[in-house]
PyMOL commands that place a pseudoatom at each C-alpha (Angstrom):
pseudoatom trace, name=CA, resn=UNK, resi=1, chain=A, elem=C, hetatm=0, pos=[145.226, 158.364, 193.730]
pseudoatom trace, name=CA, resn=UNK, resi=2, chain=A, elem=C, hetatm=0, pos=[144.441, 155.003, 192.721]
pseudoatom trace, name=CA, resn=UNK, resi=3, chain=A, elem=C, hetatm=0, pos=[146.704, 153.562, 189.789]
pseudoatom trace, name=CA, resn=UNK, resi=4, chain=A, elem=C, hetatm=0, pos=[144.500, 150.237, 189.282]
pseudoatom trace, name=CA, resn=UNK, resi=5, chain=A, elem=C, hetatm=0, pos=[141.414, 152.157, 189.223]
pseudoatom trace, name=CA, resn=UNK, resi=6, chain=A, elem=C, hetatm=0, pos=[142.985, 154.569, 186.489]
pseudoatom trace, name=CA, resn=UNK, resi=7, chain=A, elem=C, hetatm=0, pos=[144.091, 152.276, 184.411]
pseudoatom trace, name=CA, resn=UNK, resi=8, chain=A, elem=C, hetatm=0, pos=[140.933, 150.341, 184.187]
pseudoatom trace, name=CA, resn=UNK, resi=9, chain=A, elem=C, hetatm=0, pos=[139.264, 153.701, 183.695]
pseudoatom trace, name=CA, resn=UNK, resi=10, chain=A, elem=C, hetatm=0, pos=[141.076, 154.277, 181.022]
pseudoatom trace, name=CA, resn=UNK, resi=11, chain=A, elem=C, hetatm=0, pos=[140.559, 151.038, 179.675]
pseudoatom trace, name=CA, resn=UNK, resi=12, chain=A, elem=C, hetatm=0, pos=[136.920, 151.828, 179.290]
pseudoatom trace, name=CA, resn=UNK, resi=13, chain=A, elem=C, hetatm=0, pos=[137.635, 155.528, 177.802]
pseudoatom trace, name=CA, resn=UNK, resi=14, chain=A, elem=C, hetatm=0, pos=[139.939, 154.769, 175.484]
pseudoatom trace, name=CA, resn=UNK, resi=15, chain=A, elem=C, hetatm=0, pos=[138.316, 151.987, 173.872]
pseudoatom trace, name=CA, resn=UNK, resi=16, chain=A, elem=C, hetatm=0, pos=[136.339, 155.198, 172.304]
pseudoatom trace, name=CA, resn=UNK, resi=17, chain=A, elem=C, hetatm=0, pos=[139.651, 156.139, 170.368]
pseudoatom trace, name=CA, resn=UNK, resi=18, chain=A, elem=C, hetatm=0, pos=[139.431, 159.381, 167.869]
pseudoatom trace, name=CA, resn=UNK, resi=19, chain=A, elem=C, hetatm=0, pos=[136.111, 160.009, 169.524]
pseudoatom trace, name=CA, resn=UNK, resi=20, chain=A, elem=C, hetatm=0, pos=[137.768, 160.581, 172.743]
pseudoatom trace, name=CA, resn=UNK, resi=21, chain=A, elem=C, hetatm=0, pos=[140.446, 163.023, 171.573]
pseudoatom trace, name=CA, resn=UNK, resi=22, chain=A, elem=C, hetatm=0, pos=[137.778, 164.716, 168.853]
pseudoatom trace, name=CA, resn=UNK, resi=23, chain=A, elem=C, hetatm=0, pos=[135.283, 165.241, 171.875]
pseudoatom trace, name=CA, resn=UNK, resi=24, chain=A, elem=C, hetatm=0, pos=[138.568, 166.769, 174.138]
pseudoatom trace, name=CA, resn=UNK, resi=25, chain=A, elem=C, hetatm=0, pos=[139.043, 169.622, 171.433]
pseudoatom trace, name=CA, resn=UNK, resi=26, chain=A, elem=C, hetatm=0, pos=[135.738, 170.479, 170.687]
pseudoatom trace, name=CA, resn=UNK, resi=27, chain=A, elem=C, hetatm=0, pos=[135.461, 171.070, 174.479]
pseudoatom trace, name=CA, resn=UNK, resi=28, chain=A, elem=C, hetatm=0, pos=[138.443, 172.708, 174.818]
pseudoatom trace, name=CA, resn=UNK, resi=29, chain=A, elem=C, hetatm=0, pos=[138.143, 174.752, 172.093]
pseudoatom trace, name=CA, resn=UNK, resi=30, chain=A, elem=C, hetatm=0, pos=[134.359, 175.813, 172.579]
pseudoatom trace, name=CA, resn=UNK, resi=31, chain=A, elem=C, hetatm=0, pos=[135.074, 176.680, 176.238]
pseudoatom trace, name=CA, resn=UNK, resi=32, chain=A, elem=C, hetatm=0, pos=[138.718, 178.373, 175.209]
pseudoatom trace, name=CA, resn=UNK, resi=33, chain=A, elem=C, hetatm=0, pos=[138.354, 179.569, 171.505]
pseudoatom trace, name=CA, resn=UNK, resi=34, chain=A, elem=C, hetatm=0, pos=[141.777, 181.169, 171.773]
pseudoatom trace, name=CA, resn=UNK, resi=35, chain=A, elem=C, hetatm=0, pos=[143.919, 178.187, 172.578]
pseudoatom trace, name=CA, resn=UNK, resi=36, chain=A, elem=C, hetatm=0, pos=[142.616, 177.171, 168.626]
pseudoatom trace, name=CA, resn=UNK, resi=37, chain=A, elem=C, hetatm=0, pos=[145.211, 179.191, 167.538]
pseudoatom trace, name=CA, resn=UNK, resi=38, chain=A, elem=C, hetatm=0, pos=[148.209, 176.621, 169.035]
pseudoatom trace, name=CA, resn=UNK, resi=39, chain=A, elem=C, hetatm=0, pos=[146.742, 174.389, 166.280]
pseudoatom trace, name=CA, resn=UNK, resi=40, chain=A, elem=C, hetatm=0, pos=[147.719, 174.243, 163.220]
pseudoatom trace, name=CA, resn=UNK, resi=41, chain=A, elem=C, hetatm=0, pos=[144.997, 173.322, 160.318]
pseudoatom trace, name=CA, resn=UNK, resi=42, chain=A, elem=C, hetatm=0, pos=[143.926, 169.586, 160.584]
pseudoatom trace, name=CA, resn=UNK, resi=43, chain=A, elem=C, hetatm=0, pos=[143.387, 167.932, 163.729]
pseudoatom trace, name=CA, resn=UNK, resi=44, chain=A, elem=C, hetatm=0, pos=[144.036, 164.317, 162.607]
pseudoatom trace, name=CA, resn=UNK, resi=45, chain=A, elem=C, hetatm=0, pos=[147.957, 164.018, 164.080]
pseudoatom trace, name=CA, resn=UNK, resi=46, chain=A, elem=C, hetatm=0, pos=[147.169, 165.863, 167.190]
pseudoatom trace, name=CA, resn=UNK, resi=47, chain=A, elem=C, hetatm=0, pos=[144.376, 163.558, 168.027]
pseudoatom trace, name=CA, resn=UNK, resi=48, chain=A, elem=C, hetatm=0, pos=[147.071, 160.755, 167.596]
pseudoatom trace, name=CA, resn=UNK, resi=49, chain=A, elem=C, hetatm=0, pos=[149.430, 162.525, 169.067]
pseudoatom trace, name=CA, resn=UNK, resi=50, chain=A, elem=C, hetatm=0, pos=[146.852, 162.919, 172.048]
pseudoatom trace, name=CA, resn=UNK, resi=51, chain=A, elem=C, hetatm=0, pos=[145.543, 159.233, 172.930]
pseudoatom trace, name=CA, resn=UNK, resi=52, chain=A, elem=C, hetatm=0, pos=[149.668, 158.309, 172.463]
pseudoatom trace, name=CA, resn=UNK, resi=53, chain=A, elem=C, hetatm=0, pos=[150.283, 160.543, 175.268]
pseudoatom trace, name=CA, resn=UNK, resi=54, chain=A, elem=C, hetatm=0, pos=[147.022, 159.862, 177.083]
pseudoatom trace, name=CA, resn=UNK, resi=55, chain=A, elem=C, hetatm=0, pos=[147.916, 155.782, 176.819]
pseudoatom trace, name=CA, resn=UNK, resi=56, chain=A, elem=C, hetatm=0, pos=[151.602, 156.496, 177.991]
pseudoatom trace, name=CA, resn=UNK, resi=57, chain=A, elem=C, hetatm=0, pos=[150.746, 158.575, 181.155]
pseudoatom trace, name=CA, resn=UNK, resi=58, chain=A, elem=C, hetatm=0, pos=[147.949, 155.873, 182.035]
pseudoatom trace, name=CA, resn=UNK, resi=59, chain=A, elem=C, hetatm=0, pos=[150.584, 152.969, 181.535]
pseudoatom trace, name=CA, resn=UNK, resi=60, chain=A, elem=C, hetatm=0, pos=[153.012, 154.702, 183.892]
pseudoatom trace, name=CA, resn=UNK, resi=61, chain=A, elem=C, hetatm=0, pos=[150.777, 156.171, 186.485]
pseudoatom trace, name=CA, resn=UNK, resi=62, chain=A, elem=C, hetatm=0, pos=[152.617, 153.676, 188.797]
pseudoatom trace, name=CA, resn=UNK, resi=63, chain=A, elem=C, hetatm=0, pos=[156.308, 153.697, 187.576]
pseudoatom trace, name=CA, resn=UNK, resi=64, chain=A, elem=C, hetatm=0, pos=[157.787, 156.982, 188.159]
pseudoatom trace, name=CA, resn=UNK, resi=65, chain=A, elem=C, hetatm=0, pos=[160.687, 156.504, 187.101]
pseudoatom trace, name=CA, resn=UNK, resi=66, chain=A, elem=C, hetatm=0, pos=[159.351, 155.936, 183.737]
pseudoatom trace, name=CA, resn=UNK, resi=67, chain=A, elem=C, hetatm=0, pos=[156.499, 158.679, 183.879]
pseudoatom trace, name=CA, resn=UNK, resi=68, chain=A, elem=C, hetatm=0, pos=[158.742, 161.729, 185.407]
pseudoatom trace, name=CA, resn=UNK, resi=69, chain=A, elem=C, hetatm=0, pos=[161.290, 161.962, 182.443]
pseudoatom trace, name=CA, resn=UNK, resi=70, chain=A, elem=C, hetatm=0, pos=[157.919, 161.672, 179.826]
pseudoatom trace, name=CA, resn=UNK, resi=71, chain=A, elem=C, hetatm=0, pos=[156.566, 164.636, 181.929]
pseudoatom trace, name=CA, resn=UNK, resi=72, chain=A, elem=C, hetatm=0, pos=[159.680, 166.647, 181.300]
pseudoatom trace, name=CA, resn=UNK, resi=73, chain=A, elem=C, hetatm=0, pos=[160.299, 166.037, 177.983]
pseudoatom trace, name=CA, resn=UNK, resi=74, chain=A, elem=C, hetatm=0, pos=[156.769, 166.562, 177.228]
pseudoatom trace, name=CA, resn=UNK, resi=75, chain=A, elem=C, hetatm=0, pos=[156.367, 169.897, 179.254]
pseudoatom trace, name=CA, resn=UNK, resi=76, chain=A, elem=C, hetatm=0, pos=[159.896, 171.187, 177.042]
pseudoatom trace, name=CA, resn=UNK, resi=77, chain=A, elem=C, hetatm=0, pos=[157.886, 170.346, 173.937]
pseudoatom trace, name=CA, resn=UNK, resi=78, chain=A, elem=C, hetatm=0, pos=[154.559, 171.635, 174.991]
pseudoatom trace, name=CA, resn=UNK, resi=79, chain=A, elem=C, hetatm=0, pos=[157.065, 174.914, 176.058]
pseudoatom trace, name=CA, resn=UNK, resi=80, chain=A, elem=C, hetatm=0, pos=[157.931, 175.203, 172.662]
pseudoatom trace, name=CA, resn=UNK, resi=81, chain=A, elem=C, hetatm=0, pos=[154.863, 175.176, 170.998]
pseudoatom trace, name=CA, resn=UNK, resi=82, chain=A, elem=C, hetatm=0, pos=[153.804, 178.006, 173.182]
pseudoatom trace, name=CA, resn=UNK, resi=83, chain=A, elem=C, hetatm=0, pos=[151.560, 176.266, 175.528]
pseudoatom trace, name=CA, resn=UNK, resi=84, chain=A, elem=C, hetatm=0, pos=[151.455, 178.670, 178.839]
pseudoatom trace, name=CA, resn=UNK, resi=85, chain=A, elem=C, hetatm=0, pos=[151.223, 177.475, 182.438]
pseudoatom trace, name=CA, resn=UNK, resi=86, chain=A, elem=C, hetatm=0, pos=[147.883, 179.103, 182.282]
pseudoatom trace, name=CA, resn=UNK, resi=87, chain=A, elem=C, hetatm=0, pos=[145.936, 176.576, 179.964]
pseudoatom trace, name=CA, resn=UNK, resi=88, chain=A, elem=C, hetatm=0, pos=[147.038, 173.904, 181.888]
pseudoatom trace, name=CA, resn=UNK, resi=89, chain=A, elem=C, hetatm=0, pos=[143.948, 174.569, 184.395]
pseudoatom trace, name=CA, resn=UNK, resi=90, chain=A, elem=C, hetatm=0, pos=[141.766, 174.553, 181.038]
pseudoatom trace, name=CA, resn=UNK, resi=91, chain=A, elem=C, hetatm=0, pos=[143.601, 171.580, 179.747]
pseudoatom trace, name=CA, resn=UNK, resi=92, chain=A, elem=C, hetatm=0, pos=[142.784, 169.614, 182.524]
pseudoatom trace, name=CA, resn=UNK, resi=93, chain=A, elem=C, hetatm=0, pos=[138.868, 170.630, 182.904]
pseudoatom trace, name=CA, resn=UNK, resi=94, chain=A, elem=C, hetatm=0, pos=[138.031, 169.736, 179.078]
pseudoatom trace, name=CA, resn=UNK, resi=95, chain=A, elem=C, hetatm=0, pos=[140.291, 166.141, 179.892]
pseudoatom trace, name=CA, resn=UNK, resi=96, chain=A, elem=C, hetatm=0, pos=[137.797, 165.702, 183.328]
pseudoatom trace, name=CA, resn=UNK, resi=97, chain=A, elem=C, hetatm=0, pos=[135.003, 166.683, 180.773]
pseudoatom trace, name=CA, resn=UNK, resi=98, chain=A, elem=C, hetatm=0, pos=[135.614, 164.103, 178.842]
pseudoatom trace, name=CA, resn=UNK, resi=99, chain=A, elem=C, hetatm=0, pos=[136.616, 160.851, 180.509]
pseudoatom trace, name=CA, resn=UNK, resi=100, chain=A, elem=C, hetatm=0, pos=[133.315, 162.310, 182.690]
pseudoatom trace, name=CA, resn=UNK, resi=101, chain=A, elem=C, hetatm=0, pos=[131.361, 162.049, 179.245]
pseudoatom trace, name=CA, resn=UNK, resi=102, chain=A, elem=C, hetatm=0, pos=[133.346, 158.778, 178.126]
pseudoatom trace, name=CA, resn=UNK, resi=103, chain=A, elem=C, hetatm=0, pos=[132.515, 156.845, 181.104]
pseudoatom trace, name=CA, resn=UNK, resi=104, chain=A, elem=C, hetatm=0, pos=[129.157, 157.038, 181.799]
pseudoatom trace, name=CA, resn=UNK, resi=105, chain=A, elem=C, hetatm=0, pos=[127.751, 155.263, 184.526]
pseudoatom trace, name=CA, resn=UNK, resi=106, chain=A, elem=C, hetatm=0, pos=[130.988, 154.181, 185.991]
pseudoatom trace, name=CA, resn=UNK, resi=107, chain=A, elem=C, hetatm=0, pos=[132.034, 157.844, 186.429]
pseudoatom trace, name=CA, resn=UNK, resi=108, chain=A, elem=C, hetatm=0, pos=[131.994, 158.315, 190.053]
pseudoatom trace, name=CA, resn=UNK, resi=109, chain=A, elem=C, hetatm=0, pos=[133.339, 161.000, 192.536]
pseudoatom trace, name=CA, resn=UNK, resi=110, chain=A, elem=C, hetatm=0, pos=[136.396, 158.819, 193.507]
pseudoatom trace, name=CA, resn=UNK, resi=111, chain=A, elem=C, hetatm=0, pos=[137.161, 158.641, 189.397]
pseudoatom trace, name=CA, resn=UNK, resi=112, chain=A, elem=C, hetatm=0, pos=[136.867, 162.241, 189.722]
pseudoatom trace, name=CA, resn=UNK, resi=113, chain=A, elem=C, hetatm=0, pos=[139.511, 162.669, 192.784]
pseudoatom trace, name=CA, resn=UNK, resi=114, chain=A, elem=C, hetatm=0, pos=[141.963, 160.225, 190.567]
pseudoatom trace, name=CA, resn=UNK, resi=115, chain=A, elem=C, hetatm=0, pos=[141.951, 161.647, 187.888]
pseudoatom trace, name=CA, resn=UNK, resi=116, chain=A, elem=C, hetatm=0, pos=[141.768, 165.175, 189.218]
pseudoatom trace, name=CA, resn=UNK, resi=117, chain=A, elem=C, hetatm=0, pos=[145.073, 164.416, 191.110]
pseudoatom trace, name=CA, resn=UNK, resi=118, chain=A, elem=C, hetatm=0, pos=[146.870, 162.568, 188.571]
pseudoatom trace, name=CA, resn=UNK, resi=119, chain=A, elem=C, hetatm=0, pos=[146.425, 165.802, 186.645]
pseudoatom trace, name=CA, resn=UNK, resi=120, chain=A, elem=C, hetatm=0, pos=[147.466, 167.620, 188.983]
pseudoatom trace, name=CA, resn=UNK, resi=121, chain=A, elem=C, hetatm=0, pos=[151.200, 165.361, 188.549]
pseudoatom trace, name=CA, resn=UNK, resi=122, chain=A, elem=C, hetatm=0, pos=[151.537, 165.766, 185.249]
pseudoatom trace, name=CA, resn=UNK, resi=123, chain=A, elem=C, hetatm=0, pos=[150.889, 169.634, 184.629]
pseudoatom trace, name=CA, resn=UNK, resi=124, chain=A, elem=C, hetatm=0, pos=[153.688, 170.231, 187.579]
pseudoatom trace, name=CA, resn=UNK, resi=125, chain=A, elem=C, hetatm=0, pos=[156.142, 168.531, 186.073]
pseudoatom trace, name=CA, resn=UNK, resi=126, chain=A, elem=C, hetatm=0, pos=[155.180, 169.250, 183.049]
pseudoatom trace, name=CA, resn=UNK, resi=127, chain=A, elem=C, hetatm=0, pos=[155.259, 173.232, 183.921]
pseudoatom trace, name=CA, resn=UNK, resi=128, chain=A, elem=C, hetatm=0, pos=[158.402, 172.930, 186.166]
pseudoatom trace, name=CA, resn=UNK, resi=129, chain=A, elem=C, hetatm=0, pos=[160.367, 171.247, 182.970]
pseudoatom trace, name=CA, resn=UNK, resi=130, chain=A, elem=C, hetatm=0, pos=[159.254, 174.049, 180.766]
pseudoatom trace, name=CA, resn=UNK, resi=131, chain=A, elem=C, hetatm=0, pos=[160.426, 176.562, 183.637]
pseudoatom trace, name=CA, resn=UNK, resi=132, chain=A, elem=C, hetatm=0, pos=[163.924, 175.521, 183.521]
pseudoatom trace, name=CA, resn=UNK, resi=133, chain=A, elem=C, hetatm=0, pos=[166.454, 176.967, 181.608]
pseudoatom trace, name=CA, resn=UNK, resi=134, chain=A, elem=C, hetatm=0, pos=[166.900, 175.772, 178.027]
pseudoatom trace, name=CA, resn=UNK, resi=135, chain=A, elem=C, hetatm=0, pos=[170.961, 173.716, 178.831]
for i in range(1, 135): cmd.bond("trace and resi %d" % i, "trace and resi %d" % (i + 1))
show_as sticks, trace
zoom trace
């Protein structure tokens, strides 16, 4: 996984702000109606709440001492909303789906592989810190 080629990646993508995170639900929601339901009412926060988390990760990608405890905490959270190690698969499709769609041109297979593995990171530790035992 490259970290540089992430970051500038993400550089691109993110410039699209809301439209980004709008385009990630719609996706995820249209392929997944039932994850919908893990919503509540307006999207507006969550989209926030999504390109904060999306920006963080990115940042990170090369500092794991930073990025690990982030995972964690945001895998206990994710736990408590009811989020199941099963959407995480789905999760991460609609988020390829869209940095695919929000890069254009510059989307590439080794973009792909990146991105695909950095996934990969953050729904294991993500999913291994909402396994543990509440202390």
């Amino acid at each position: 996984m490259d970290a540089q080629r992430l970051k500038e990646n993400f550089a691109l993508v993110g410039g699209n702000g809301i439209d980004v995170a709008e385009y990630f639900y719609a996706d995820l929601f249209e392929k997944n109606p039932r994850l919908r339901s893990l919503f509540s009412g307006a999207m507006a926060k969550q989209h926030e709440k999504l390109l904060t988390a999306l920006a963080h990760i990115v940042e990170s990608v090369d500092d794991e001492a930073a990025l690990v405890p982030y995972l964690r905490d945001l895998g206990r959270r994710h736990d408590g909303f009811g989020v199941a190690a099963e959407y995480y698969p789905q999760v991460g499709a609609s988020l390829i789906a869209t940095l695919a769609h929000f890069s254009g041109p510059a989307w590439n297979e080794d973009l792909e592989r990146d991105w695909t593995a950095a996934y990969g990171v953050v729904a294991q530790v993500m999913q291994e810190a909402a396994a543990e035992p509440v202390a």
